[in-house]
Structures are given as structure tokens and as C-alpha cells.
N, C-alpha and C positions, 0 to 999 in steps of 0.2 A: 504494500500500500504506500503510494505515495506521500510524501510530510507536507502538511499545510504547512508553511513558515513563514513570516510576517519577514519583511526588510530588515536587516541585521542593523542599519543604519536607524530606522525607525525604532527597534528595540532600544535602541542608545538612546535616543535622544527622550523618549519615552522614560525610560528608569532614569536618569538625571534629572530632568523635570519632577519626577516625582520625588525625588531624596533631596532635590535642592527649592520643591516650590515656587520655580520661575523659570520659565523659559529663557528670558536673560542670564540667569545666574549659569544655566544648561549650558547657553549658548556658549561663553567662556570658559566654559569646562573643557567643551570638547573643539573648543576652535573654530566654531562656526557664527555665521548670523544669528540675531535673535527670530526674523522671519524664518532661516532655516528650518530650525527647530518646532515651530510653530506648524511649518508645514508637513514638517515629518509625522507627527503626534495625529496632525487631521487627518492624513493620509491613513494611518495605523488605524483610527478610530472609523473612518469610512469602512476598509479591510474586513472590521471585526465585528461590525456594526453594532458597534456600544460607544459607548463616550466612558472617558478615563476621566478628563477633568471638566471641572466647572470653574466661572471665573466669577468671582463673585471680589467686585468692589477692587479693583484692579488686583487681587490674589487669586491666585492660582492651589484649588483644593481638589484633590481628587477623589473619587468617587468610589461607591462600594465594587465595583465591578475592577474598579481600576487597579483597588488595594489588593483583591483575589488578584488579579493578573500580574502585580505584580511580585505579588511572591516566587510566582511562578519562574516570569524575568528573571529576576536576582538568583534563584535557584539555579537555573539555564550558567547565567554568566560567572558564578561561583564556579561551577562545573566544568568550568573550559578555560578560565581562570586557573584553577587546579590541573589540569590536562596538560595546560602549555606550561605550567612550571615545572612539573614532571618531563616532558618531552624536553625542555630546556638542559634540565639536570642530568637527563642521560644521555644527551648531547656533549655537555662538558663533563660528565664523571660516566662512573660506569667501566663494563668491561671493553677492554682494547686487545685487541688480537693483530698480534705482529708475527709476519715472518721472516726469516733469514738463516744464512749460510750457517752452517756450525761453526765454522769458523770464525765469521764475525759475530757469531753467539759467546762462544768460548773465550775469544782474546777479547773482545772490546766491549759489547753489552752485557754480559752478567755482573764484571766489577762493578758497574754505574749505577743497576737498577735502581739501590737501594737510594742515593741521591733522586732520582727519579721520585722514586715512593716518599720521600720524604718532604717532597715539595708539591708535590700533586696527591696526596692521598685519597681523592676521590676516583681516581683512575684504576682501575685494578686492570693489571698487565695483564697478558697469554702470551708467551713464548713459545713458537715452531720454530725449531731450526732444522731445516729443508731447502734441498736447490731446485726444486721440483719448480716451476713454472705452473704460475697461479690463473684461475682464471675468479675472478674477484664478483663475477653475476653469479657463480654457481659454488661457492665456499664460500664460509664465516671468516673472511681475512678482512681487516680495517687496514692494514698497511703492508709493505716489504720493502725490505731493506736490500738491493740487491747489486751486482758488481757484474758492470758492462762498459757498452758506451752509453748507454741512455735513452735506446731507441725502441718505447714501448706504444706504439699508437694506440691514441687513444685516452691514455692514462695520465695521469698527473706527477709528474717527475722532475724533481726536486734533486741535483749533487750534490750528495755528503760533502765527499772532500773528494780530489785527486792527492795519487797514490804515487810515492817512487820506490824501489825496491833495492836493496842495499845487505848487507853482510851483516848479522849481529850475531854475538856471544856473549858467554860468563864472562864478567869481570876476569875470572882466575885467571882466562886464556890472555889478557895482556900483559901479566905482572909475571915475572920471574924468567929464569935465566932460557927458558921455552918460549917467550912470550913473542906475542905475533909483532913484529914491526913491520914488516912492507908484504906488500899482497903475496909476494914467493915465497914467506914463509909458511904460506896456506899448504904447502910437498909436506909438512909436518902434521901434518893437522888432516882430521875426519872433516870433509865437507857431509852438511844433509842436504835432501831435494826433496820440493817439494812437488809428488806427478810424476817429473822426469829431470834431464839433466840439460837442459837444453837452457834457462837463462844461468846456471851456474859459467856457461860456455861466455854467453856477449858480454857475462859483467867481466871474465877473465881478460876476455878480447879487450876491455875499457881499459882495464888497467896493463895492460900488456905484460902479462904473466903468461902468456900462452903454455908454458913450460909445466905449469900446474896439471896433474892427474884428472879432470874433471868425474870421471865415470865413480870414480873412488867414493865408499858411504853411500849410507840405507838413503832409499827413497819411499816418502812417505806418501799417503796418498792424500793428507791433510794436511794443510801448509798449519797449522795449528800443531800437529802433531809435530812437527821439523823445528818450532821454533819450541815448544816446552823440551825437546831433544838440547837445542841451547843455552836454554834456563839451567838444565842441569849439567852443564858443561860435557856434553857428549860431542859437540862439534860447532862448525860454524854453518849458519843457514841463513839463505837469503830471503829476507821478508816484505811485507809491502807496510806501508807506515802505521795505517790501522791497525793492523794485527799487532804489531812489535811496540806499538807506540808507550801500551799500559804497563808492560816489561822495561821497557828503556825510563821513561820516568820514575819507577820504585826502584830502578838500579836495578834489577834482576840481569840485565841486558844492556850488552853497549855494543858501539857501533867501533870497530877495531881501524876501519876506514872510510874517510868521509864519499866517495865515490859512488855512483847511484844510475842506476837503471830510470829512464823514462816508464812508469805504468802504461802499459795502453787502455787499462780501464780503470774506472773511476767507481764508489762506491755511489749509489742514487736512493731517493724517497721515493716508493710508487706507489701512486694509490687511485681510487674513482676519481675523475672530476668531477664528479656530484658531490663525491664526499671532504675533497679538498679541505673545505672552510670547516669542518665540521667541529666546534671546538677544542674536543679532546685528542684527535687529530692534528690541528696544527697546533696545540701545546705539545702534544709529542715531537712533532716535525721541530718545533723552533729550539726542544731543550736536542734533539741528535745534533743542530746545526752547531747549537753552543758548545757541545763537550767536544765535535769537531774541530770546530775552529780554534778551543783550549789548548785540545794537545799540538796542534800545528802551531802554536806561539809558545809553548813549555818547552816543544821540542826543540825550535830554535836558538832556547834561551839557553836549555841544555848542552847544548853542541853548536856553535858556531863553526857552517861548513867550510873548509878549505879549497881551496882552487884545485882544480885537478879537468881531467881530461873532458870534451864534449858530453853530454848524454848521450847515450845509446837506447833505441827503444825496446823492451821485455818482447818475450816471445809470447805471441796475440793467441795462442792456441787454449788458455784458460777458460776464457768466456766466461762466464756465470757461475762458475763452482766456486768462489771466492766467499 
């Protein structure tokens, strides 16, 4: 059955009128003429064929039928008054469902969360970490976090940070009479990979060590797994900055050589363009931009890089498992 419904605009001017006893007084409540309102009200009252008010003596009193209707009103507008501030609230709080790499789960987003939680506590996270390729109309994903070039038609994408990829280790490995000083002393030392062996190769070419064993040391199939391999001083592995950054700022990890790969891919925010603005969404998006852009000024304040050979750009064969 279809809803008889009176003008939403006539409702309003209707139930102010009535709460404030003047059509003038209405009138500036809600930003209109005082004719406005007048007209909205006879309009209503034609509609429903009753009369709400009577004017008696230039005041404005409303009437038995008016008083019933409008409890009715204020009921109605309480009710959708309540509705939008709910929909409001789980717009900006509420559950958020993120997805991403293991990798960037394990090295960069789990240490933060808790700063995350602590600032936004009406947010309650969901953590996938998956490389799988989402499709956002037919799974409960609010965001991804993902490592490309950035070419998602369609979608709403946003660059983390760009990435370069570089040499880290244990502190141990630079101090003592073993300690690494120039890229050839890498003939002493376990290299890890992360995949395969193929940018341990262009960073060697960068720094012209060619002399260096490349093939030598485990290869991992999670560059996560390659760099906790150099947390615990088992070798030297090459990382991309995200991953290593939260290692290299506690000290767990340092860079033996300033020298560095060009990333071909950059880490990005994707999500609907419907859901862009969505509160809780871009307070997510704006606090990843911020801890991004943190460690890319920690990090430089950290290590002041040294001049050394052109960049070279990483071997593009990655894609999306980052």
C-alpha cells in the first residue's frame, strides 16, 4: 500500500509554528519568509482537510486536531532525528575492514595499530592480510592497502609512500674486526632474497661489486620473512623502506650502505569512490598518510644519505605481492 505523506517541507514549517506560536518566529527558525510558512501550513491544512490553527487577535493557537497531529509530527521527526544520528555514528565509528599484504601487515601495520586504537576508539579494526585481489561490490572490504603502480579503474586511490630498496642488517654485522665496510665485503657474508635473486644482482651492479657471489643464501618467499632473517643477524637482505623502516628506527636494523634501488612500485589506499569521504575511512586514510610520511622524515633524520652512484631501477617482476 502506498504512504499518504504530507510535504516534508510542510511538516516543518507546521511543527515550528506550532512549538514556537508564530509563523514569524517559524519563519526564522528555519530561514524562510514569514509568507513562506504561512503558505506551507494552508497548503498542509487544504491536504488534510482540517485546520491546525486558529488566529485569534493577531496569535496564533492551534487547534484540537492540530495538537493530535502533532504529536504524531514530533514522533515522525524524533525518529529520523534518531536514525541519522545512528547512521552518522557508524559512518564515523564502527567496524572497518582493511586489507593487505602480510607483509605490510607484519612489518608496518600491526606495530601502529595500537596508536591507531588509541586515538580513534570508536573504530574497531579487521585485519586481512591477503594478496588476493578484491572485488569491493561482492566482499565486506572498506579499504586495501596495496603495492603497485596504482592502476585500479575505477576505484579511489590514494599513494602511501614511494618505496627504494636498499641493504639492511644487525647492528652486530658493522662493528668488529668482520664488520662490513665496503659493498665486497658482502664475499663474507650470507646475502637473503626475497622471491629470487634477481635485485640482489642490479643493487651489486650499482655499486660495482660484481665480484660478489649473488646466488649464495636462502631465498625467502616473504620479503618479511628475509628481513626478520636480518633482525636476527643471519645475513644481509634487501628491503623496501616500508617494510624495514619500523626495524631501522628501534635500531633493530641498519643500513651498512647508503646506496639504493629505485622501487618500481609504490604502496597505495584503495577503496569505492562512493565510499571515499566516508568518515571512518578517511580518518583511516589520513592517520596511514601521517605514520607514512613520519617514518620518511625519522628516517632521514636517522641516516643522512651519502652521495654515491645513479639509481638503478628494482626488478618490476613483484607486482602486488608486497
Amino acid at each position: 500500500m502506498r504512504r499518504r505523506l504530507p510535504s516534508l517541507n510542510a511538516l516543518k514549517a507546521f511543527e515550528a509554528s506550532a512549538r514556537q506560536e508564530s509563523f514569524t518566529k517559524a519563519a526564522d527558525e528555519l530561514c524562510v519568509t514569514q509568507g513562506a510558512v504561512s503558505q506551507q501550513v494552508k497548503a498542509l491544512e487544504a491536504e488534510l482537510g482540517v485546520r491546525l490553527f486558529r488566529r485569534e487577535r493577531q496569535r496564533l493557537v492551534i487547534t484540537d486536531a492540530g495538537r493530535s497531529y502533532l504529536e504524531v509530527v514530533r514522533d515522525a521527526f524524533d525518529r529520523i532525528g534518531t536514525g541519522t544520528e545512528r547512521l552518522l555514528q557508524r559512518q564515523n565509528s564502527g567496524v572497518l575492514t582493511v586489507t593487505t599484504s602480510p607483509n605490510f601487515a607484519a612489518k608496518w601495520l600491526v606495530h601502529r595499530l595500537g596508536r591507531f586504537s588509541d586515538a580513534h576508539p570508536g573504530i574497531d579494526l579487521r585485519i586481512s592480510a591477503s594478496i588476493q585481489h578484491i572485488d569491493f561490490a561482492r566482499e565486506d572490504i572498506d579499504l586495501a592497502i596495496r603495492h603497485g603502480v596504482g592502476e585500479w579503474p575505477g576505484l579511489h586511490v590514494t599513494r602511501l609512500c614511494v618505496e627504494q630498496l636498499f641493504p639492511v642488517c644487525s647492528p652486530v654485522l658493522v662493528r668488529g674486526s668482520g664488520a662490513l665496510r665496503s659493498p665486497r665485503d658482502l664475499s663474507h657474508h650470507t646475502l637473503l632474497h626475497a622471491n629470487d635473486t634477481s635485485d640482489w644482482v642490479k643493487w651489486l651492479q650499482l655499486v660495482d661489486a660484481n665480484d660478489v657471489d649473488f646466488e649464495r643464501g636462502p631465498v625467502f618467499n616473504q620479503a618479511s620473512m628475509a628481513i626478520d632473517a636480518a633482525v636476527n643477524g643471519q645475513g644481509i637482505a634487501l628491503a623496501r623502506t616500508a617494510l624495514a623502516a619500523w626495524d631501522l628506527l628501534s635500531g633493530r636494523l641498519v643500513r651498512p650502505f647508503p646506496q639504493a634501488l629505485e622501487a618500481p612500485y609504490a604502496l597505495w589506499i584503495v577503496c569505492p569512490v562512493a565510499a571515499a569521504e566516508l568518515p571512518k575511512i578517511a580518518t583511516f586514510r589520513a592517520w596511514l598518510l601521517k605514520e607514512a610520511a613520519d617514518d620518511i622524515r625519522r628516517l632521514a633524520e636517522l641516516r643522512a644519505p651519502t652521495p654515491g652512484p645513479p639509481k638503478l631501477r628494482a626488478n618490476r617482476s613483484a607486482g602486488d605481492a608486497g
